[in-house]
N, C-alpha and C positions, 0 to 999 in steps of 0.2 A: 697756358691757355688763358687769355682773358676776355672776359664779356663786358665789357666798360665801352660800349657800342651803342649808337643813335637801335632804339627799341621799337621795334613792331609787332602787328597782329595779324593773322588773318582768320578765317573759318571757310568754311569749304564743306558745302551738306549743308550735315549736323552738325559738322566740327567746329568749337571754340578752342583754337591756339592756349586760350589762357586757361583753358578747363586741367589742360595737360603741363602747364609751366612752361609753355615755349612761346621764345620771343627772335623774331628773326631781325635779319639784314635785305634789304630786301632789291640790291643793286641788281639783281636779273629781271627782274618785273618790268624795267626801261626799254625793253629791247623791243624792235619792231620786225614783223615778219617781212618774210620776203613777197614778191609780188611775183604771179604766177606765169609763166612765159613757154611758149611750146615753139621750139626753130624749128624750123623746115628749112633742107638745101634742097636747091634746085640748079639741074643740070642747065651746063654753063653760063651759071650766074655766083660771083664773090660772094663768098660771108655764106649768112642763111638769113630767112626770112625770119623775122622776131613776132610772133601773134600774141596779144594779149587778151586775156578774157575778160580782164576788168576784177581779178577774185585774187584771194593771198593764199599763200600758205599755211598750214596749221603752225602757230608759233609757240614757243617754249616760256614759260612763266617760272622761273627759280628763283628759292631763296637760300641763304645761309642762314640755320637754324639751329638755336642751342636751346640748353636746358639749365640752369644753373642751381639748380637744387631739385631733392626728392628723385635725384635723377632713374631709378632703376624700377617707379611705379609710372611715372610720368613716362616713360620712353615703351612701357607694356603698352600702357594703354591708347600712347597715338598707333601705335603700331599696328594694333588692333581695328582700331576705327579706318586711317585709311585706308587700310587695304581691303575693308570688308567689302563693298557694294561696289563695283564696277561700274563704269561709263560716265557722261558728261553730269556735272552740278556744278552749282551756281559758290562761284570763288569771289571773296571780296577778301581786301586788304587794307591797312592803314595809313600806306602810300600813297594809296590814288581813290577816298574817301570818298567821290562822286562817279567811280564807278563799279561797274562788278564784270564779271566772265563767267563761260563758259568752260568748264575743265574738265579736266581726268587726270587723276593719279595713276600715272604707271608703273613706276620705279619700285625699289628694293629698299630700304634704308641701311645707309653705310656711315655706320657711326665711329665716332673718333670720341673716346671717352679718357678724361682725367682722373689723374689718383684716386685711388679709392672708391671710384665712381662718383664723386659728388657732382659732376655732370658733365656734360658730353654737346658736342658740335655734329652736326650731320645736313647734309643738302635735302632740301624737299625740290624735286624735279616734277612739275604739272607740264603735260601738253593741253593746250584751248583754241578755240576757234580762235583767230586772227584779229575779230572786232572785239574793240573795247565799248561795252553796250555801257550807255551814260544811263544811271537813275533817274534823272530828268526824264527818262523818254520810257518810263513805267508808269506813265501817269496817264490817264485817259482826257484825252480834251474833246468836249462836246462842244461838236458843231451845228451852227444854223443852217438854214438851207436860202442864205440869200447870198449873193457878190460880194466876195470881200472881206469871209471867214472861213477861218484853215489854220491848218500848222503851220509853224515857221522853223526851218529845220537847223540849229543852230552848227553844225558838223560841215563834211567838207565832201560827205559822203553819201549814195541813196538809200534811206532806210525802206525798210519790208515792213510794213502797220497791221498789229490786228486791229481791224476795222468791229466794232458792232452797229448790225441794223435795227430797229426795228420797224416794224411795219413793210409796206410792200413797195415798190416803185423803181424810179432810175436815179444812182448816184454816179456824180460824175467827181473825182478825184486828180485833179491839174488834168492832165490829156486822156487819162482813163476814165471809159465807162460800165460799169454796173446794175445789170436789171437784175432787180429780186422778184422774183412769182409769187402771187399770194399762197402763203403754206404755212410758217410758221410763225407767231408773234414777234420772233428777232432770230436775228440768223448774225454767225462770224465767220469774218472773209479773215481768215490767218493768211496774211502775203507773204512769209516768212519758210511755211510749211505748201504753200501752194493748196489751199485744203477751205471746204466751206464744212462751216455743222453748227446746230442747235440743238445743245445740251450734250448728248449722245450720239444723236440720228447724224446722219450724211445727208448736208442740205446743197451738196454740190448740184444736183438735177435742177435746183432752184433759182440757180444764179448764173448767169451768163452773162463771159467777160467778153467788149468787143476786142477782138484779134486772140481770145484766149490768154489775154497779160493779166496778169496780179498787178494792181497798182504800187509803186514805189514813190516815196516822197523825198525828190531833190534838194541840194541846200538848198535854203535860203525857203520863202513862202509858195505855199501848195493853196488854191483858189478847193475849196472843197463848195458842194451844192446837190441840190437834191431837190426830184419831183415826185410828184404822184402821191402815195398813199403810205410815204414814209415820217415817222413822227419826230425820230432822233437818230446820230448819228453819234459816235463814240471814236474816237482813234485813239488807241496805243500806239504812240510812234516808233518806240523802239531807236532811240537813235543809237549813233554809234560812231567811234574813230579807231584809227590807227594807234 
């Protein structure tokens, strides 16, 4: 068994890879999901109809993972950590250093351990949302309310923005429109979650989208603007790729 291998890291949670002596391979992390597709056949017609919804599959994030020393405290204690809390957290890796994911630990650990135990090899299998969200797009950019300032979406793809307002009025976000009611000093339109709130409270009653659309920002520049009795505007863009 040898580990004389290009070395990585990740964390995942709370998890720090190097808290536990593990450094991986990280050749599965490359892989791209698949793109979502539902046929339909139809009576006397070839083939079937191919409908695309525009969304991907949940995709597989794996690494090859060893241990090369301390191996039988270090292999307790990831053990413990990942399988303790259930559901999606936020995965970054050494690979792909500008961005992070969405995950879940599902799996078992099925370890392949060396003499003696002085250490041991085993796959770490995550499933994650499909997007690779860029740290770039965790950043809030405040916009003015004149012609000709906005994001600019560097991806290839439409991102869901948490938006923050304050004060009251009409924002309009490229083709989308948004009226805030006077209620609360700042309200957040989460595009992502489909969801409006300040602080705690449900400020959805407050805000009314024209056609009922959350606004989404396309590649390339979004013209953002704003009337009435709004003082600033905030966007998380959230970008994201394949």
């Amino acid at each position: 068994m040898s580990y004389s291998i290009n070395r990585g890291t990740f964390t995942f949670n709370s998890i720090d890879s190097q808290d536990y002596g593990v450094w991986l391979k990280g050749g599965g992390t490359f892989n791209a999901p698949a793109r979502r597709y539902t046929s339909v056949a139809i009576p006397g017609r070839n083939g079937t109809l191919t409908l695309d919804d525009g969304t991907f599959e949940e995709a597989e994030h794996n690494y090859e993972a060893f241990i090369p020393a301390n191996f039988p405290a270090n292999i307790e204690g990831l053990r413990s950590a990942l399988l303790a809390e259930p559901g999606y957290h936020r995965l970054e890796d050494s690979y792909h250093p500008d961005e992070y994911y969405r995950a879940k630990y599902m799996d078992g650990l099925e370890v392949s351990v060396a003499p003696l135990a002085v250490g041991g090899s085993f796959p770490l299998r995550f499933r994650r949302d499909p997007r690779r969200f860029l740290k770039s797009g965790e950043t809030p950019l405040t916009v003015g309310a004149e012609l000709g300032d906005g994001p600019d979406n560097p991806t290839e793809y439409a991102s869901r923005p948490l938006i923050k307002v304050t004060g009251y009025g009409t924002l309009y976000v490229g083709s989308y429109q948004l009226t805030i009611a006077q209620h609360f000093t700042s309200v957040y339109i989460d595009c992502e979650n489909m969801d409006c709130y300040s602080g705690t409270e449900n400020a959805n009653p407050y805000v009314t989208l024209l056609g009922n659309a959350f606004p989404e920002l396309p590649p390339g520049y979004t013209n953002v603007r704003y009337s009435g009795n709004i003082t600033q505007v905030e966007i998380t863009p959230n970008w994201w790729r394949i």
